[in-house]
Wavefront OBJ file of the C-alpha trace (Angstrom):
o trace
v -142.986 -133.692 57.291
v -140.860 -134.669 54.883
v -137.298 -132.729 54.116
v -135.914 -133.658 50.921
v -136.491 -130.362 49.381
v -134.807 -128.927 52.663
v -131.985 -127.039 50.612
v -134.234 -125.234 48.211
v -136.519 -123.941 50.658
v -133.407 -122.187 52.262
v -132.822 -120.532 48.732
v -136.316 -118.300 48.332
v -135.700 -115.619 45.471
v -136.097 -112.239 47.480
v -138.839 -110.659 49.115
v -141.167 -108.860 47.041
v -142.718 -105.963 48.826
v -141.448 -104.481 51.782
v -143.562 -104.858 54.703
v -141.587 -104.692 58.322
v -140.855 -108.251 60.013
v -141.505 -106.454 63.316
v -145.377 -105.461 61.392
v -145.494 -109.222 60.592
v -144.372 -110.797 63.460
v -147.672 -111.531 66.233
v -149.056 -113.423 62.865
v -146.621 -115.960 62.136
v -146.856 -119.409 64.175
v -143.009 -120.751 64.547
v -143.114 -124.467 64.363
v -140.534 -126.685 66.126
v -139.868 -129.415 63.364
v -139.897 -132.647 65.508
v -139.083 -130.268 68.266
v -135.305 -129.797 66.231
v -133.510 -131.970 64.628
v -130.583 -129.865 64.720
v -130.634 -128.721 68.578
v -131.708 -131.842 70.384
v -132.565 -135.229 69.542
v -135.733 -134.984 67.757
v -139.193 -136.106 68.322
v -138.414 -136.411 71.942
v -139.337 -134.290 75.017
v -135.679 -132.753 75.563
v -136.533 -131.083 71.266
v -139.796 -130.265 72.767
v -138.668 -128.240 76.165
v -135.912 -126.533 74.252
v -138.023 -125.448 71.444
v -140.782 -124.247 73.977
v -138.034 -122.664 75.868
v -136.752 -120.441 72.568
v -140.311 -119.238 72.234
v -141.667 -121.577 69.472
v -145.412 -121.421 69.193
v -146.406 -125.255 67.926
v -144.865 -128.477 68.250
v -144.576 -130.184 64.855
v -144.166 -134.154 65.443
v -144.483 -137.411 63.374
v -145.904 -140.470 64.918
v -146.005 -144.435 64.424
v -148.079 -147.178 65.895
v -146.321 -149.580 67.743
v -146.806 -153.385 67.608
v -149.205 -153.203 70.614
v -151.245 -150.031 68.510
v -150.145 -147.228 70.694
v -149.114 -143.957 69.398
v -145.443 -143.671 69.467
v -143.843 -140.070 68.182
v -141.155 -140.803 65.721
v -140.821 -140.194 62.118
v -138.554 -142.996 60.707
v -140.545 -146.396 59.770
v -137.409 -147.518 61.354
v -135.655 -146.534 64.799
v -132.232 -147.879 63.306
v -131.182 -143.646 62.693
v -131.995 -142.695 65.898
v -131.999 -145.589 68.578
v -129.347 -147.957 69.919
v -131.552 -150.480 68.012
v -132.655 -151.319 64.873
v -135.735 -152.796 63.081
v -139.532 -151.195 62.509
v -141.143 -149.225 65.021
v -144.262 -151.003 63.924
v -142.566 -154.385 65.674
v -141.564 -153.411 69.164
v -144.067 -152.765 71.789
v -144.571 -149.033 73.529
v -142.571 -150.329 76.322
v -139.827 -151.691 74.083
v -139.560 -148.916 71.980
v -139.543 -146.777 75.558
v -136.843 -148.630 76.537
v -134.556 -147.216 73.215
v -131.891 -144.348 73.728
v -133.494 -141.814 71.066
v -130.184 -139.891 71.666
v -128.157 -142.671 70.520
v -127.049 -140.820 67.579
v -127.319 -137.563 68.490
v -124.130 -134.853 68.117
v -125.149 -131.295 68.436
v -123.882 -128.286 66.601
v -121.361 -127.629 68.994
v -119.968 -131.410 68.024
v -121.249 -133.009 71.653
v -122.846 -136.297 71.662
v -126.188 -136.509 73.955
v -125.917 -140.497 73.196
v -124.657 -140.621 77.271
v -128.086 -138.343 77.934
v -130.080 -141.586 77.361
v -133.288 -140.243 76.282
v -136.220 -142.328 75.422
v -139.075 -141.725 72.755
v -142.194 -140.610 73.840
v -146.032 -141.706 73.386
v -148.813 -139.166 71.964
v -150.805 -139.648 75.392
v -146.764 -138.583 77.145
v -146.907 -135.569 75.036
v -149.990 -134.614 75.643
v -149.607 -135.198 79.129
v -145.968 -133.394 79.673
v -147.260 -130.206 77.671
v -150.942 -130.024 78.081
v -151.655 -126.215 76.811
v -148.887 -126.571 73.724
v -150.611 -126.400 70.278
v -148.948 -129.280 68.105
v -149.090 -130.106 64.744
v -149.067 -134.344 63.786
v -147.765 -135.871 61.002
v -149.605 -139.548 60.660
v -146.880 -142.016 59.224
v -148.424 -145.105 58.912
v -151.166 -145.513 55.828
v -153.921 -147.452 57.607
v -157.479 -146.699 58.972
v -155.836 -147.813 62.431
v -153.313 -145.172 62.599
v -156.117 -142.816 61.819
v -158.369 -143.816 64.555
v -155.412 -144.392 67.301
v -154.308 -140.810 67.047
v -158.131 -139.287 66.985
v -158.624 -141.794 70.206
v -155.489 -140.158 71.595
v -156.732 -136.549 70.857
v -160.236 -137.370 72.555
v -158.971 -138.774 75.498
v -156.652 -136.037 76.217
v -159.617 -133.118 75.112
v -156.973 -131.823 72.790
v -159.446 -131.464 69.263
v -158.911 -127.532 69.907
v -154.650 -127.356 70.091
v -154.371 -129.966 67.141
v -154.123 -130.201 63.421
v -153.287 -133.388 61.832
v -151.453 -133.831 58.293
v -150.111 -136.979 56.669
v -148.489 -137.805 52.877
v -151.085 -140.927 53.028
v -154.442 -139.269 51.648
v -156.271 -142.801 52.564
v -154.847 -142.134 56.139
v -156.229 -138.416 56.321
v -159.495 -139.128 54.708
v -160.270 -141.824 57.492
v -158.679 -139.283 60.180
v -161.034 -136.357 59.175
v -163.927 -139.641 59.249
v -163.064 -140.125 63.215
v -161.961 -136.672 64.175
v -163.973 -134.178 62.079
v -163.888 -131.653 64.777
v -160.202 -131.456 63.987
v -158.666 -129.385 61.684
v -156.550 -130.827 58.731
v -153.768 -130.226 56.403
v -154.082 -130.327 52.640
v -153.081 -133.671 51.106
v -150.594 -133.368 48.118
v -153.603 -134.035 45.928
v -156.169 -131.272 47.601
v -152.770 -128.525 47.293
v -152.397 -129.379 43.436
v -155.771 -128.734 43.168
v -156.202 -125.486 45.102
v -152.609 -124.061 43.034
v -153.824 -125.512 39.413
v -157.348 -124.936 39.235
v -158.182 -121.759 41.609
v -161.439 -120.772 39.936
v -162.907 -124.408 40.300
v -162.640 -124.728 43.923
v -165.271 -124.659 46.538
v -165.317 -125.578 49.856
v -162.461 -126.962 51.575
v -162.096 -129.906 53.454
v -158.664 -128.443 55.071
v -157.832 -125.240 56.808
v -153.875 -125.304 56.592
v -151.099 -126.043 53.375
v -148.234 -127.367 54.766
v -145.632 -127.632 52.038
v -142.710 -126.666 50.656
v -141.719 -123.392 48.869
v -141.236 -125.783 45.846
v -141.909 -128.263 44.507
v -139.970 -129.812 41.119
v -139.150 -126.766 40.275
v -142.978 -125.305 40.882
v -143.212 -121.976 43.243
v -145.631 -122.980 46.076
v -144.161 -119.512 48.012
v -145.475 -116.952 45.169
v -147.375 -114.193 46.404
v -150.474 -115.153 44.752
v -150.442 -118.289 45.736
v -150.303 -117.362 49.822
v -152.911 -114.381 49.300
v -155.451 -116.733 47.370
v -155.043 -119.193 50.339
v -155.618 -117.255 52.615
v -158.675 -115.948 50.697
v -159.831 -119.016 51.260
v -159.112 -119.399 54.928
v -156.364 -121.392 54.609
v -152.926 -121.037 56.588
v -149.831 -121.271 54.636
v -147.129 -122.816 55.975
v -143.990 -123.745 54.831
v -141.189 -126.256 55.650
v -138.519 -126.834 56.172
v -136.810 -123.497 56.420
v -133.329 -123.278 58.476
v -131.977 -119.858 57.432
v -132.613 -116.485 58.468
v -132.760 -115.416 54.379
v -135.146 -117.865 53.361
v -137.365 -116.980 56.826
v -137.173 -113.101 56.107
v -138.509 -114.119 52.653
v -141.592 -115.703 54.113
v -142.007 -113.455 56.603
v -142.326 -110.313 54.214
v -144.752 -112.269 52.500
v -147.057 -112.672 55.108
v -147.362 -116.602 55.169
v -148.909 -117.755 58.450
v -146.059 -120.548 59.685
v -142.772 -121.521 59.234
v -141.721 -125.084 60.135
v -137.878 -125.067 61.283
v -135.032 -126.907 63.138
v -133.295 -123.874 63.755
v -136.065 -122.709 66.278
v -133.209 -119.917 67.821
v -133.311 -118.080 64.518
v -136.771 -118.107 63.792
v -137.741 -117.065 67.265
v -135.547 -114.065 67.425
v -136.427 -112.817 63.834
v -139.666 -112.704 65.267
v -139.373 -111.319 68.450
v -140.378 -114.483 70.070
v -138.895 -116.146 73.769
v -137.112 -114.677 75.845
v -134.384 -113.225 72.906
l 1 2 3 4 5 6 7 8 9 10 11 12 13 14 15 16 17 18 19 20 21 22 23 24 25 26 27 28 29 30 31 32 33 34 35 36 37 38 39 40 41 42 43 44 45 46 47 48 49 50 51 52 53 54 55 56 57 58 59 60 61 62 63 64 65 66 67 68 69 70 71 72 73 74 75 76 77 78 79 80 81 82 83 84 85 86 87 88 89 90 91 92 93 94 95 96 97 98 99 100 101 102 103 104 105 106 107 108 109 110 111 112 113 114 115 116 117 118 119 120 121 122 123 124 125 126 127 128 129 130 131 132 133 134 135 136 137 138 139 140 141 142 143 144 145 146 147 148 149 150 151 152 153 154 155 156 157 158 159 160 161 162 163 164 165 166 167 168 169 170 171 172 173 174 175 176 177 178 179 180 181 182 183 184 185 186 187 188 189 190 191 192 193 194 195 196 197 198 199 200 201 202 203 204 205 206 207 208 209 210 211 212 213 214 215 216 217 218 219 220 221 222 223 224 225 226 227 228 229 230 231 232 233 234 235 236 237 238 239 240 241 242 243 244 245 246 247 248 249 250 251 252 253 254 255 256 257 258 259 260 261 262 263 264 265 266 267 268 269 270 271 272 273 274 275 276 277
């Protein structure tokens, strides 16, 4: 997912009825935003353990092909923010990019440095492997029909079609996903959410079951009231990222959305009543 609009999604206007968070609470899905990119180095399996461990409920991940077509979870086109390396994913091999230390860059909010930790990026079949009942949401970087088919080839192989959804910024990328994987459910693409929020009383069936977005969006209020209810009218999830304080979370929680994508897994998950808080 992206983040630019990070800040203003921590800056909701208040809530605007007054249901409990504790009424709320079984009903909204905390997602781990590349496991935390706050709390561990992200997109790797230390993010993923820790946000498990603080009660998170889904796993939201980018990935990249690598130069040999595997499925490598990153977001960056790059590894130069994150590795001891530098240059496109797309031009190592799995076991180069394996051989990286994901941590490289890493301080924590305590001020320690993990870069000693040496932790290596991960493959979609490791993931699936190291957590195989954890729902996870995928983020498809790459625009290409190849990406598309890699990551359904991944989810087949691992009989995963049931704990997935898949979104991606490329609608080229999604449209050939849904194509492979149509057993999978999807998120909206930018286009499909302008769509559902602009023109409401011209839209039929869906082709997604999730919006995964932002609470705005130049200067547009994705996280009205409306907007959530007719969504879900529709049976469609709202969800909302990338939301790192306990004001902004309260906000969506009152409002009933269905997910909150966050780095600051802790807060979310005791808000909630989640883990072991």
């Amino acid at each position: 997912m992206n983040t630019n609009t990070t800040n203003k999604n921590n800056h909701l206007p208040g809530s605007d009825h007054g249901v409990g968070i504790n009424d709320l609470a079984p009903n909204i899905d905390v997602y781990a935003h590349r496991g935390s990119t706050l709390l561990a180095p992200e997109n790797t399996a230390a993010a993923f353990e820790l946000a498990l461990g603080l009660g998170a409920d889904i796993l939201e991940i980018d990935v990249r092909l690598s130069r040999d077509d595997q499925i490598i979870v990153t977001h960056d086109r790059r590894v130069d923010r994150t590795c001891n390396a530098s240059g496109d994913v797309r031009s190592y091999t799995e076991k180069e990019l394996k051989k990286f230390n994901a941590a490289w860059h890493f301080i924590d909010l305590e001020g320690e440095s993990y870069r000693s930790r040496n932790i290596s990026l991960i493959s979609l079949d490791d993931l699936f492997e190291q957590f195989p009942n954890t729902r996870i949401n995928i983020d498809i970087k790459d625009n290409s029909a190849i990406a598309a088919k890699a990551v359904a080839d991944c989810i087949e192989k691992a009989n995963a079609q049931y704990r997935v959804n898949i979104g991606s910024f490329h609608a080229k990328a999604l449209a050939h996903f849904r194509h492979y994987a149509p057993d999978v459910t999807t998120a909206a693409s930018q286009a499909e959410v302008a769509r559902l929020y602009f023109g409401r009383q011209l839209c039929g069936s869906l082709k997604y079951q999730y919006l995964q977005i932002p609470t705005n969006y130049y200067g547009i209020p994705l996280a009205n009231n409306n907007f959530i209810k007719f969504a879900q009218s529709k049976g469609v999830a709202a969800v909302y990222w990338t939301i790192n304080t306990s004001a902004a979370m309260k906000t969506l929680i009152d409002r009933g959305v269905d997910g909150i994508v966050t780095d600051r897994v802790d807060i979310a998950c005791t808000l909630l009543n989640k883990g072991s808080q």
